[in-house]
C-alpha angles and dihedrals in degrees: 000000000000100000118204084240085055085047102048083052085055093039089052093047090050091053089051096058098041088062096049083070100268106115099146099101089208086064101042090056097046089048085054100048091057095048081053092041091063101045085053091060081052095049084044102052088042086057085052096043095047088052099047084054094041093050106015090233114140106242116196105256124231100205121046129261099244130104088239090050095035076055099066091054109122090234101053101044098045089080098051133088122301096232081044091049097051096046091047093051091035097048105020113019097034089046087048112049085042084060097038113153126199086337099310134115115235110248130240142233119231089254088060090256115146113235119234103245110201112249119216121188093264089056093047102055078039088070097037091068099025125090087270094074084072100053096061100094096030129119131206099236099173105129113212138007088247083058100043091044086051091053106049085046091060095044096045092054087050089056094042103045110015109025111078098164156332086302102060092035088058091045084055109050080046087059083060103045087053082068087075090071085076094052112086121226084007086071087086094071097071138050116207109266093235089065096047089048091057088047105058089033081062093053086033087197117204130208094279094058128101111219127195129175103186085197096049102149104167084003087245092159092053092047087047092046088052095050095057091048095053097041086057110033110019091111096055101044120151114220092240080049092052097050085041087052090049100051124349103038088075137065143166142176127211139157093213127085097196085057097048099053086050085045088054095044092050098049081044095049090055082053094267092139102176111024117165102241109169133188092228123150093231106208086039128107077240091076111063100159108123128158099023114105140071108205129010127197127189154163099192125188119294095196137058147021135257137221114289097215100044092048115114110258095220092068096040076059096063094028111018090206150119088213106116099210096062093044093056093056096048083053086053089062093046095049090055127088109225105279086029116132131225132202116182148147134249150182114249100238086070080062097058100002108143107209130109093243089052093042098047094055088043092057084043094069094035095051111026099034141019119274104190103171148018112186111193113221124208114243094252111071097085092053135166107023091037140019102186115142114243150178145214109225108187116198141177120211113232105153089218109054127264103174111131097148139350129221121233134200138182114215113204107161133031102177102276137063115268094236118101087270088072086196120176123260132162106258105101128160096179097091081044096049090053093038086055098044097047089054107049102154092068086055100067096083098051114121119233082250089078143080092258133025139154118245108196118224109253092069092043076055098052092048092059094268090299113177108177107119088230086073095063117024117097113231106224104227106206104201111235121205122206127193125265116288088241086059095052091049097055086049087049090049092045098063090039091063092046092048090058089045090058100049091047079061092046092051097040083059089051 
């Protein structure tokens, strides 16, 4: 757990680097995941090297044997100079992690010239799905050596005394993506922790699943999925299930390179060492991939339109729209083997929207899949840097139907109030939400008076497949009796008379 002492010393690293020039938090972060990045290659080679000593047995290095390479490692330049530390990370160990090959670092000449390794066909598509693939377009932004110095400090003192595993490094770099929600337009990269959370609770995925999120930002959902996984089934963890988890267990889509090297740093921080994270315009012809994934969970954009011309033809034939939220429903559908389960978030006009575009995906999921679920969110959750209403629709793709009722909640309470503080209070509906949904069956009998109800098909049909929760709950009117007028004008007459006697006291005073 993130402590209010682990976050002051964020808090404090962050400072230093703001005033150093960087105020952009997307940058901070990214200049932070890579100084992690590179203490995590240290910690990594020290693991190798205890075990070579402990069982005599030769491990592949990731930094290279010579002085200039031994050099680079975390634990031997933090004691240096600052001027000889910058110019170490800035011209060696930048240059480095941005050209590693199969998990190795590229050596060095004496002079600090980088040696040529030769690439065979094996290495290069290495290097086309390892971290390495993000690097290519970063840049090392730190300022000046007093800044950097400062920085690896602070971080050093949070991995030697605070971090004690994946688990609070992860809770950590999460801290600081929480950050984004101040920022503005950048807000829209991230979903609060608490509602992921829900989410993947709801799928509940397992080892064998293949899990996407075509959105994936800071690749949250992912993060969140893995956690589960781990938290569940870490103990009984096949070997296979352990190298699917790692890599191939795990995919996102972005159209932004500096997301997707945060995406990858994130995944890699909570021991996902090889996710497929793609820059790949989703909705677009450029993104073919249909029936191969198990579970998808998402939090698409709300706002916005695409290209007409360079949208896929397979979702204009579900939606015929430029509206980004139902393409990217329809693309839901498409990503998802048959059997496969979706959570994801939506605006609430997909749920009522009249047009042709919002009713026929809406008929798409009633009548050719398997909508379970729509959670109703307060406005709120997304505070402060956006008070849109929104929903959770979960689905199952079944290619022939399978709807006979959805389930409906109304989610009041998340655990916070719903203001831009966001502070934490007891109400909370979330542990209810995934009681509730897990026991269905005991869900079939609740009136439309309460916070959850079924609502067969054929009415969602004959409202023109409206799924907003206000179309079907009952308002309980409680009559209320009030007493005779000739009673409530005496009372009227009443204070009238002792307001004139108090203001004949008042006078008499005068």
């Amino acid at each position: 757990m993130v402590t209010g002492e682990i976050k002051n010393k964020i808090d404090k690293i962050w400072t230093d680097i703001w005033a150093g020039g960087i105020t952009n938090p997307l940058t901070v972060i990214e200049q932070l995941t890579y100084l992690m990045f590179i203490r995590s290659l240290d910690e990594k080679e020290l693991e190798n090297e205890e075990f070579e000593h402990m069982t005599g047995q030769k491990t592949d290095k990731i930094f290279p044997q010579s002085k200039i390479g031994q050099s680079m490692r975390w634990s031997k330049l933090k004691e240096k100079d600052s001027r000889e530390i910058f110019d170490i990370v800035s011209q060696r160990v930048f240059p480095a992690i941005k050209n590693m090959k199969n998990g190795r670092l590229p050596d060095f000449s004496e002079i600090g010239e980088m040696i040529d390794i030769p690439e065979d066909a094996s290495i290069k598509e290495e290097r086309k799905t390892a971290f390495a693939k993000y690097m290519e377009g970063a840049a090392f932004l730190i300022p000046t050596p007093q800044v950097l110095q400062k920085i690896i400090t602070g971080l050093d003192d949070l991995y030697e005394h605070d971090i004690e595993d994946f688990d609070m490094q992860g809770d950590l770099y999460e801290y600081m993506l929480g950050k984004l929600a101040t920022a503005g337009q950048n807000g829209q990269f991230r979903t609060p922790k608490h509602i992921r959370e829900l989410m993947v609770e709801l799928l509940a995925p397992t080892p064998e699943d293949c899990i996407v999120d075509p959105a994936c930002g800071t690749a949250g959902f992912l993060v969140s999925a893995s956690e589960y996984i781990r938290r569940n089934y870490e103990s009984s963890m096949t070997t296979e299930q352990w190298e699917n988890f790692m890599g191939a267990a795990f995919t996102g889509f972005d159209t932004d390179y500096t997301m997707l090297r945060i995406s990858a740093m994130n995944l890699m921080l909570h021991s996902i060492t090889n996710p497929e994270i793609d820059y790949k315009d989703s909705v677009s012809k450029q993104n073919q991939v249909s029936s191969k994934y198990t579970i998808c969970l998402a939090n698409p954009p709300f706002k916005g339109t695409v290209d007409a011309e360079s949208i896929n033809d397979d979702l204009k034939a579900v939606t015929n729209t430029k509206k980004t939220e139902l393409l990217f429903l329809a693309l839901f559908i498409r990503l998802l083997k048959t059997g496969g389960r979706c959570a994801c978030i939506v605006p609430d006009g997909v749920l009522f929207g009249s047009s042709k575009a919002h009713k026929s995906i809406r008929k798409e999921l009633v009548e050719n899949h398997k909508l379970q679920a729509v959670i109703s969110m307060p406005s709120g959750v997304f505070k402060p840097y956006a008070g849109v209403s929104t929903a959770i629709l979960l689905f199952t793709k079944t290619g022939s139907g399978g709807t006979d009722s959805v389930w409906f909640y109304n989610m009041k309470a998340d655990g916070f109030t719903l203001d831009d503080k966001r502070s934490e209070i007891e109400e909370n509906d979330i542990p209810d939400i995934i009681e509730r949904f897990h026991s269905l069956e005991k869900e079939i009998d609740r009136d439309r008076t309460e916070q959850s109800f079924f609502v067969p098909k054929e009415e969602i049909v004959e409202n023109g497949y409206d799924l907003s929760i206000n179309k079907y709950k009952k308002v309980e009117y409680v009559a209320v009796e009030y007493p005779p007028t000739s009673e409530i004008i005496a009372e009227i007459k009443e204070l009238q008379k002792k307001i004139s006697e108090g203001i004949e006291e008042l006078e008499a005073m005068l």
